[in-house]
N, C-alpha and C positions, 0 to 999 in steps of 0.2 A: 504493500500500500504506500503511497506519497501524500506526505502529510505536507508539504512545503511545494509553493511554485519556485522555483530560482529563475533566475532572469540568466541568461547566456549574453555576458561581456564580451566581444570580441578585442581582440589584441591590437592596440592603435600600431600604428607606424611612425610618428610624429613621438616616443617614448619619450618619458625622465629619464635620465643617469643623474651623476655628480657634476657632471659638468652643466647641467642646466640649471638655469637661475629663473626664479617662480618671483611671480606678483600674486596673491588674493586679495578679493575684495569680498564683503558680504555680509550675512549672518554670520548668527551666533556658529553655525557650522561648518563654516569657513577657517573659524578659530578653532573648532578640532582636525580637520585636516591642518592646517597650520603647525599647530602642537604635534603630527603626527611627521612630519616634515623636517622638523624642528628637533624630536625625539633622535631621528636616520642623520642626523646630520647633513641633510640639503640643502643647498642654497636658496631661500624664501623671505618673502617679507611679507608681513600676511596685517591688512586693514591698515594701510599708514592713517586713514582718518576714525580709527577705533570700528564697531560694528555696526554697518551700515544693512538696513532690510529691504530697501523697494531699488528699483532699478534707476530712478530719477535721483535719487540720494549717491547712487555709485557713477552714475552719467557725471554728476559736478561734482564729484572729487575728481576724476581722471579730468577733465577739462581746468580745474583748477589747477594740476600739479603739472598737468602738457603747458600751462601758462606760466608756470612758478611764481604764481600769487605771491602775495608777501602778505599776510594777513596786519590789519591794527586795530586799535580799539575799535571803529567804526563797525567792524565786523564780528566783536563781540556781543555776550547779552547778559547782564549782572542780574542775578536772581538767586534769590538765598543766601547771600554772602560769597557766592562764588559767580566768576567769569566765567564765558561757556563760550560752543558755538552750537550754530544751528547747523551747522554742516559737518557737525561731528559726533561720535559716540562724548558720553557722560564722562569717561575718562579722561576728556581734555576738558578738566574743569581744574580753577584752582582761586587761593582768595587773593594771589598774586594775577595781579592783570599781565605783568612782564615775564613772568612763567609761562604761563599758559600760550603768550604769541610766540614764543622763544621753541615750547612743544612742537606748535601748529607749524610753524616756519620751517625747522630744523626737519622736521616731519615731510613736509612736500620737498623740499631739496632733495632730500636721502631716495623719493619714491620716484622721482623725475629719473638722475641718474640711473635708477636700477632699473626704469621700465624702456630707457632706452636701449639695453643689453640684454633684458627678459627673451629668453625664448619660448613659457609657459606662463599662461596669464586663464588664471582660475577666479569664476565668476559666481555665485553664490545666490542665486534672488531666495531672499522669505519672502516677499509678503509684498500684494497690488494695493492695498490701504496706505493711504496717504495723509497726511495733518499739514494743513496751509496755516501757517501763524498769520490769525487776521488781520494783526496791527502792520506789518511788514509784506502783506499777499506776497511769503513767501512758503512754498513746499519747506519744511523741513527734513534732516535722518535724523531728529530727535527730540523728544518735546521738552526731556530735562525735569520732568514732575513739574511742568508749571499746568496752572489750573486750564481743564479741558475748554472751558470757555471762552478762553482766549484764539481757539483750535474750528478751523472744520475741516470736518474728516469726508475724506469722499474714496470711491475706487476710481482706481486708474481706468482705462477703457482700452480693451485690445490695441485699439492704432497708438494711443501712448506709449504703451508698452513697447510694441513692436517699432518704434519710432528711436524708442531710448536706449533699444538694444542694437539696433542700426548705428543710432551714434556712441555708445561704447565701443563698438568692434573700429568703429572710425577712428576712434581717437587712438586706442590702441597700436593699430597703424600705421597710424603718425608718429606713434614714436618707434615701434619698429617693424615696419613691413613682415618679417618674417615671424613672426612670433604663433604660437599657437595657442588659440582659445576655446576653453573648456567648460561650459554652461552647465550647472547644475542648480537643481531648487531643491531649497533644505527640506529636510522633515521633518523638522519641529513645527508644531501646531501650536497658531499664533491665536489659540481657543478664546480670547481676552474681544475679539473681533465678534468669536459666537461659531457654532459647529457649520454651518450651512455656506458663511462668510469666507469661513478661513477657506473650504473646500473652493468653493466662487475665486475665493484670490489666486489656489495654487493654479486651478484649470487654466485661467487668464496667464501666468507665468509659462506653463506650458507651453500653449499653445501659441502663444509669442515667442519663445524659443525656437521653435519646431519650426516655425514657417522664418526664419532669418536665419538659421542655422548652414542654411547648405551653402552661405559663402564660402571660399576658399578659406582653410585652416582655422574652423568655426566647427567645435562638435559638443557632446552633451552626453554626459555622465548621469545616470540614472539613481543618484541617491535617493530621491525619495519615492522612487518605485520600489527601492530597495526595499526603503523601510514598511511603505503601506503593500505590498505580496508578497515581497519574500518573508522579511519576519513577522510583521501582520500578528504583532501579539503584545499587549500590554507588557509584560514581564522582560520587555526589551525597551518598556522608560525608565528613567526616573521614578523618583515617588507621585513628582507635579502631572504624570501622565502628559508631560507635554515636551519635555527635552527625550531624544534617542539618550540609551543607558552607557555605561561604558561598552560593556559586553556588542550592543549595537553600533557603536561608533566602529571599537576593533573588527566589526566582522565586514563596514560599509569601505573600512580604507583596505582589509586586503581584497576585496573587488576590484578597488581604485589599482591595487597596486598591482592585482595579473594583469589589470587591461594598460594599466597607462606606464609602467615603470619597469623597465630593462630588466628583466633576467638575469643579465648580467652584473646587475645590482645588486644582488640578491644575498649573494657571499658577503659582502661589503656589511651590508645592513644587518644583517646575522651577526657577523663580529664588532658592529656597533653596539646593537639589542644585549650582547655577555656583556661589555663593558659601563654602559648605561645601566643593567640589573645589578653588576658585581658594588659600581657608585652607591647605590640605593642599601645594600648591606648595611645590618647594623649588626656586628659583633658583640658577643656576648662577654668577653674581654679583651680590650684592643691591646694588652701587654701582651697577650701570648703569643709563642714564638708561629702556631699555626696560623694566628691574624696577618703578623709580619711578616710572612711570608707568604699570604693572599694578595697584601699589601703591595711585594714587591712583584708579583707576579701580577697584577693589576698596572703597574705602573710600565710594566715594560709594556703591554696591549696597548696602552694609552702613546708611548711614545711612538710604537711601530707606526699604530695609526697618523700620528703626526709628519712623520717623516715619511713615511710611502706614501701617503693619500691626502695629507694635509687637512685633515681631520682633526680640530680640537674642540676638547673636553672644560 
């Protein structure tokens, strides 16, 4: 009997190795692949403008850092005792005004140069719900807990959609013609919108991908098919029923990784994954002479990797 549908990944051609260097933009599940990228020692930069969910919010970061903005106060919003922006995750907040532009600046520099060298550029949409801050009739990627009143909220509309995912793939482009781009919609359920809604937002995300997708070096990873048939089972969230679980995460990146990541990676990231576990070791006494000599035996793995593959820990 088959208790499970699995989805059949075929093997890109356009692969990761170590020598590719990654952009993400996206949700919250952007930042697990990120972290899982991060873990292998890849070359990634994953959200330079924190985590961003609809596609119009990832459209003006890339346009702002293809531009290398210089952010100022102008472009700030004080509430709460902290500076913010509207065009960033919550984590660029601070009660220092000359912090937070110092972030935001230093932030699109770093993301300019590496998206001009990027050969993989991994795209992320949550969610077709959008919040216009009324006082400013501007879309925001983050309200910041200021009062919803301030807010309307409307859905995007297919040709939006598909409109902003046109000019993503453009901008991208612009800064490196070759690069390959990888469209996925998360599986976190953005249930705060309502069961019927959140479904309404992914479809629209979908099916705006789908139909812009077949430009050259434009293709589309199935996480969250992953998540709603293949695992297709509560006991693979969170408690919140609304984040994918660890166990879910681990099982969406080795998909990612037969289909999109070298083979001949594979060795490499094995004797990362002992190195990265043996780090995590907590010794029962770190005098004894068998810790000292995990120790030392830890220590040479570390340097090999450094010196042959330029890998550090």
């Amino acid at each position: 009997m088959i208790f499970r549908t699995e989805i059949n990944i075929p093997k890109q051609e356009s692969v990761i190795n170590y020598d590719s260097k990654m952009v993400l933009f996206g949700s919250c599940f952007a930042e697990n692949i990120g972290h899982k990228l991060d873990y292998y020692k890849f070359q990634n930069l994953t959200n330079p403008y924190g985590i961003l969910f609809h596609p119009i919010a990832i459209e003006n970061a890339l346009n702002e850092i293809y531009q290398n903005k210089i952010y100022t106060e102008n472009d700030l919003y004080f509430h709460n005792d902290l500076w913010q922006s509207f065009n960033h995750h919550s984590k660029f907040s601070s009660e220092s005004k000359n912090e937070i532009l110092n972030a935001i600046n230093n932030a699109i520099k770093n993301a300019n140069n590496l998206l001009t060298k990027a050969t993989h550029i991994i795209i992320t949409l949550g969610t077709a719900w959008v919040y216009e801050f009324s006082e400013h009739q501007q879309l925001v990627a983050n309200c910041h807990k200021i009062s919803q009143k301030k807010f309307e909220k409307r859905l995007l509309s297919l040709d939006e959609i598909q409109q902003s995912i046109q000019n993503i793939i453009s901008l991208i482009k612009d800064f490196q013609p070759t690069s390959t781009i990888i469209f996925t919609v998360s599986p976190v359920r953005h249930l705060s919108n309502g069961i019927v809604e959140n479904n309404q937002s992914k479809a629209l995300l979908l099916t705006a991908i789908h139909q812009v997708i077949n430009q050259k070096n434009s293709f589309y990873f199935p996480s969250f098919e992953i998540m709603m048939d293949d695992l297709r089972d509560y006991r693979f969230y969170k408690n919140d029923l609304i984040h994918p679980s660890d166990l879910a995460v681990d099982y969406i990146w080795n998909q990612f990784k037969k289909s999109w990541i070298d083979e001949k990676s594979y060795l490499l990231m094995d004797e990362i994954d002992d190195v990265q576990k043996a780090l995590q070791h907590k010794p029962f006494n770190e005098n004894s002479p068998k810790h000292q000599a995990f120790i030392k035996n830890l220590q040479q793995k570390i340097d090999y990797l450094s010196t042959k593959h330029q890998i550090h820990f």
